[in-house]
C-alpha positions in Angstrom: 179.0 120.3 197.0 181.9 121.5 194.6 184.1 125.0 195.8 183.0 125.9 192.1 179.5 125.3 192.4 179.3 127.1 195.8 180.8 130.3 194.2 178.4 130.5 191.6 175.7 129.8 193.8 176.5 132.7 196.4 177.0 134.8 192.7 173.8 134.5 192.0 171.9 134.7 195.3 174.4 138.1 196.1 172.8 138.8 192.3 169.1 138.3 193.2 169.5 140.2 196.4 170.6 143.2 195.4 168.0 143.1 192.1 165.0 142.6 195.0 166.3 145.5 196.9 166.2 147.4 193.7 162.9 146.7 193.1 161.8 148.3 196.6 164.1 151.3 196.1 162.5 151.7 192.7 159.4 152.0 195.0 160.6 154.2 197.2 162.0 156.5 194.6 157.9 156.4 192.9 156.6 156.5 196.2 158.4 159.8 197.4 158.0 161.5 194.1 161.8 161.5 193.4 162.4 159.8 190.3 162.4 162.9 188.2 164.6 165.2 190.2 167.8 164.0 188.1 167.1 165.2 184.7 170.5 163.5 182.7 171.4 160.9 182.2 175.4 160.4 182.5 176.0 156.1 183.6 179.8 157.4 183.9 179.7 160.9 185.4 176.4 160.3 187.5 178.4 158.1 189.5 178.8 160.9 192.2 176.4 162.8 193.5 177.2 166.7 193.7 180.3 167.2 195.7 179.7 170.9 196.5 177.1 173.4 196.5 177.7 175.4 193.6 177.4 171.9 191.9 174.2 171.5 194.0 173.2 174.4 192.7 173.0 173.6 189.4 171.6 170.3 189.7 168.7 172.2 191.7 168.1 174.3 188.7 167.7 171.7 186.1 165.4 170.4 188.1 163.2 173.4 188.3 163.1 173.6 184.5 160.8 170.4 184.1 156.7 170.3 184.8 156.6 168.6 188.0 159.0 171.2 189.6 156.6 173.9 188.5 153.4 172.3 189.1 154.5 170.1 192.7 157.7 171.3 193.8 157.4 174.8 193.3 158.4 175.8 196.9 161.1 173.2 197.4 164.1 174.9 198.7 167.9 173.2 198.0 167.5 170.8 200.9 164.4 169.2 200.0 165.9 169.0 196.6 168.7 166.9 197.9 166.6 164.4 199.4 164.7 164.0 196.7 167.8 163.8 194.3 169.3 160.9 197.1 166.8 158.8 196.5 166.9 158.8 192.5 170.9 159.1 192.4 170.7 156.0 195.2 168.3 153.8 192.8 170.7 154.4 189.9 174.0 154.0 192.0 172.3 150.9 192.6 171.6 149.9 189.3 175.3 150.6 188.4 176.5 148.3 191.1 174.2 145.1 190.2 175.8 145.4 187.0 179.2 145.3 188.0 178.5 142.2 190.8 176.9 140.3 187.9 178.8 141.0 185.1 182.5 141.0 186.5 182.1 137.8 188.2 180.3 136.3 185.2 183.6 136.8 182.6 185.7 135.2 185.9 183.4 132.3 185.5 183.6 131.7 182.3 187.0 132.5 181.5 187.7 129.7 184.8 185.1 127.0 182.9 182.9 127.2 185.7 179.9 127.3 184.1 178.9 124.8 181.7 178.9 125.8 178.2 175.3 124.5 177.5 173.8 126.6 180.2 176.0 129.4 179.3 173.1 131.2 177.5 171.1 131.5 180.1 173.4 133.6 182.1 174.6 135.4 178.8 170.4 136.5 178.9 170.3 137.9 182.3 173.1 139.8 181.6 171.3 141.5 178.9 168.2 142.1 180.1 170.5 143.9 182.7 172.2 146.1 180.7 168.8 146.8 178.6 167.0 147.5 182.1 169.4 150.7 182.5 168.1 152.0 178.9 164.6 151.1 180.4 165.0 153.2 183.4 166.1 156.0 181.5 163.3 155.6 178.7 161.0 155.7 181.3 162.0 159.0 183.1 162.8 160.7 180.0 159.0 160.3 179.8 158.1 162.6 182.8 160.4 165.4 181.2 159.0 166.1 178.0 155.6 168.0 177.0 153.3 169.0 180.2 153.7 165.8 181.8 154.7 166.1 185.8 154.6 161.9 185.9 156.7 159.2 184.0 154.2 156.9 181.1 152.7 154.2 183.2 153.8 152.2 180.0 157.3 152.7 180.7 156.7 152.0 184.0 155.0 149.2 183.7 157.8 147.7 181.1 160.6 148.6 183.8 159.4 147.2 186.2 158.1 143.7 184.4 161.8 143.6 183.5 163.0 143.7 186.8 160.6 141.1 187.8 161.5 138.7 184.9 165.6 139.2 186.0 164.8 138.2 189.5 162.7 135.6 188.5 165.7 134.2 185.8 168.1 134.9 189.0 166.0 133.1 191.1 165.5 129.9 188.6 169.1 129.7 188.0 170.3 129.6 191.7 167.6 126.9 192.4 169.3 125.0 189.6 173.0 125.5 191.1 171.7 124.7 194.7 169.6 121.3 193.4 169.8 120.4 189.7 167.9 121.8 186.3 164.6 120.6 186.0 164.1 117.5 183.8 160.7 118.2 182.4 159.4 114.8 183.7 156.5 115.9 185.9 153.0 115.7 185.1 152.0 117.3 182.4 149.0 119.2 183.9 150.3 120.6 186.9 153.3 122.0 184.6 150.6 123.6 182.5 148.6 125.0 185.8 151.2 126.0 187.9 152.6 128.3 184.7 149.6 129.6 183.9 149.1 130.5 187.5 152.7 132.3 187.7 151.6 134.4 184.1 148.5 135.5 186.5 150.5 136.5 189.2 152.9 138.3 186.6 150.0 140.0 184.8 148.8 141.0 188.3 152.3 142.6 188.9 151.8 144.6 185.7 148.6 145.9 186.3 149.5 146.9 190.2 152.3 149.0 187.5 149.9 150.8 185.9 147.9 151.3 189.0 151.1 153.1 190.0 151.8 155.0 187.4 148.3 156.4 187.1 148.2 156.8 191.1 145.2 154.6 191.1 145.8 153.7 194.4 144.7 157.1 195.8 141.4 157.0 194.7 138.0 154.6 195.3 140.0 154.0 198.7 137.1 151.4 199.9 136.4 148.1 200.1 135.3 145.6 198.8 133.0 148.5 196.7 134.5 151.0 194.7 132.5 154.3 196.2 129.2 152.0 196.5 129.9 150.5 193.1 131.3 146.8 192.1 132.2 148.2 188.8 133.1 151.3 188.8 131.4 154.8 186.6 133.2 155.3 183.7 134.5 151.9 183.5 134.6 152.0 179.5 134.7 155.9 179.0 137.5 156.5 177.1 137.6 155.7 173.4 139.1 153.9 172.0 138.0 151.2 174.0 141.0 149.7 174.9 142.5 153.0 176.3 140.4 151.9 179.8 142.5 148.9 180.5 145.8 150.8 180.8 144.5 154.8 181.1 141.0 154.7 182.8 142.1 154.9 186.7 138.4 153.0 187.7 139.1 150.5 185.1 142.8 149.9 186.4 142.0 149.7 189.7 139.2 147.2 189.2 141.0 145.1 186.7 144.1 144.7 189.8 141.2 143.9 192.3 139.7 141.3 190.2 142.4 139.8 188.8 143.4 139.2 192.6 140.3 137.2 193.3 140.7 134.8 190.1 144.4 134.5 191.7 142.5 133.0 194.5 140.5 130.9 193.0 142.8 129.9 190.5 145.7 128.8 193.2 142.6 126.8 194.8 142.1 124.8 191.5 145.8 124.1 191.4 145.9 123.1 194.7 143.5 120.8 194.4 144.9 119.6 191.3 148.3 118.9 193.0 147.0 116.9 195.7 148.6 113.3 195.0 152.3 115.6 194.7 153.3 116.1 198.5 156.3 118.8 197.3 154.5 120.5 195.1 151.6 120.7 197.8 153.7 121.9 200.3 155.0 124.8 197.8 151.6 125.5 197.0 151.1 126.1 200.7 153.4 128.5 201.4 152.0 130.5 198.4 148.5 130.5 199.6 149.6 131.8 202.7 151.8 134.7 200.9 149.0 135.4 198.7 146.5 135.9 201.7 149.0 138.4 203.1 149.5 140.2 200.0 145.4 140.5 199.5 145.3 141.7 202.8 148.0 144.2 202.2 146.5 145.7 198.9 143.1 146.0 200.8 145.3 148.1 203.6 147.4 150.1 201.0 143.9 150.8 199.3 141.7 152.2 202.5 144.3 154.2 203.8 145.4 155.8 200.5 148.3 154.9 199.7 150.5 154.8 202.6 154.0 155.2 202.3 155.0 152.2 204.2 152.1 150.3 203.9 153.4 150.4 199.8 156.6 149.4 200.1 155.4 146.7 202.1 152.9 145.4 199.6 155.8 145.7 197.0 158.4 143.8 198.8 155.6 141.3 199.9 154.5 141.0 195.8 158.6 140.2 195.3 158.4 137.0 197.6 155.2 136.1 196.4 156.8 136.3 192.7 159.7 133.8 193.9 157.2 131.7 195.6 154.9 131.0 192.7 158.3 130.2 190.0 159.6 128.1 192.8 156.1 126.1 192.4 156.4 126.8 188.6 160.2 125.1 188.8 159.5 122.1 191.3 156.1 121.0 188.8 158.4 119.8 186.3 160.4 117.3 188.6 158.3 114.0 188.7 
């Protein structure tokens, strides 16, 4: 393999890395209930965190200006303010940094010719959808700090973290490419078709485990396989208009997550099935099956035990290599 080729390729798994780990900090940050606690947004002065405690101080006070400070946090003294703060000023100091490793290595590659100018547009659209992701983030807290709100819009949630899904997926496709060669489109038709229908499921499913997030779904109708005695649960179409349930109705989320889980199932069954004459593929889809047991398993955990901490993150991080799993399957379907 070619020094040049190896570069890139280290680029862009360095890249992927640190966007996967930003997805589980992002989690973290939700999980702990920290993402409001800074209340600006600066992308140049943020960089440090307070450096004494006068500038703790006022930090501290900003905070206890918004809803959720006055309706959760009302008893917080300064030092449980600065853990909270860590964990937000962490996630964006992160965010800052994946920016810089992408985008400062990308103008050395390019300026070097290291990158073929055909494929250059595909690294020219990660970067964007980078950069756009730090407007995201901020669009989406700016949501918990207006109005009577004490939590961000699960919409914005949702969005920011689709985003983050669709870089690492783009990340992941693009170091597959560098490490093998681009997909030539030759493979069978069908299985293309299945096996990217399948990995818009497993996208849709990360969406909707969003707005199970957002609405803290996850806390309530904490059995299983019933929801409180009922397959579907009360109030399933309550709010008008209709529509409203699917993203607002907590009963409604949480069902739509658990059922769209089993069609995953069933669906990856199909495929399997469908992909038996195509020994690679087969073998991917394998490896899938067993991630997607795990991560069924996992939401059925997170679920009964409401919501535990670790038991979330886990189920997060375990959705990320699912994700890569199922576009792996998606990219190797279109090799004959």
């Amino acid at each position: 393999m070619k020094p040049n080729v190896d570069k890139v390729e280290l680029w862009l798994f360095v890249s992927m890395m640190l966007v996967a780990t930003m997805i589980v900090l992002g989690g973290a940050t939700r999980l702990t209930n920290s993402g409001l606690s800074i209340t600006e947004w600066a992308p140049i002065k943020g960089m440090l965190p307070p450096l004494n405690n006068q500038a703790w101080l006022i930090e501290f006070e900003k905070y206890k200006l918004i809803p959720e400070f006055l309706a959760e946090h009302s008893d917080m003294d300064l030092a449980g303010f600065k853990v909270i703060y860590f964990w937000e000023w962490s996630h964006r100091q992160l965010g800052r940094i994946i920016g810089l490793v992408y985008a400062i290595p990308l103008l050395y590659f390019i300026i070097s010719n290291k990158i073929q100018k055909g494929k250059l547009i595909n690294f020219l659209a990660i970067l964007f959808l980078i950069c756009t992701q730090g407007f995201i983030g901020w669009w989406m807290v700016s949501s918990g700090l207006i109005n009577d709100r004490i939590d961000v819009s699960q919409y914005r949630l949702a969005t920011h973290l689709g985003v983050a899904f669709v870089i690492l997926a783009c990340l992941f496709w693009l170091w597959r490419n560098q490490r093998e060669s681009w997909p030539d489109n030759s493979g069978n038709k069908n299985l293309i078709w299945l096996t990217s229908i399948l990995s818009l499921l497993v996208y849709l499913q990360i969406i909707l485990g969003a707005f199970v997030a957002g609405l803290k779904a996850g806390r309530t109708y904490n059995t299983w396989p019933l929801m409180d005695g009922d397959f579907i649960p009360k109030g399933y179409m309550s709010l008008n208009p209709y529509w409203r349930n699917i993203f607002e109705n907590i009963g409604a989320v949480q069902f739509n997550h658990r059922t769209l889980a089993y069609i995953i199932i069933l669906f990856t069954i199909c495929v399997f099935i469908a992909a038996r004459n195509n020994r690679r593929l087969r073998r991917a889809l394998l490896g899938f099956k067993i991630l997607l047991v795990v991560q069924v398993l996992l939401g059925i955990l997170v679920l009964i035990t409401g919501d535990a901490l670790w038991l979330a993150l886990t189920h997060q991080f375990s959705a990320i290599i699912l994700w890569l799993s199922i576009v792996n399957v998606t990219r190797l379907a279109r090799f004959n």
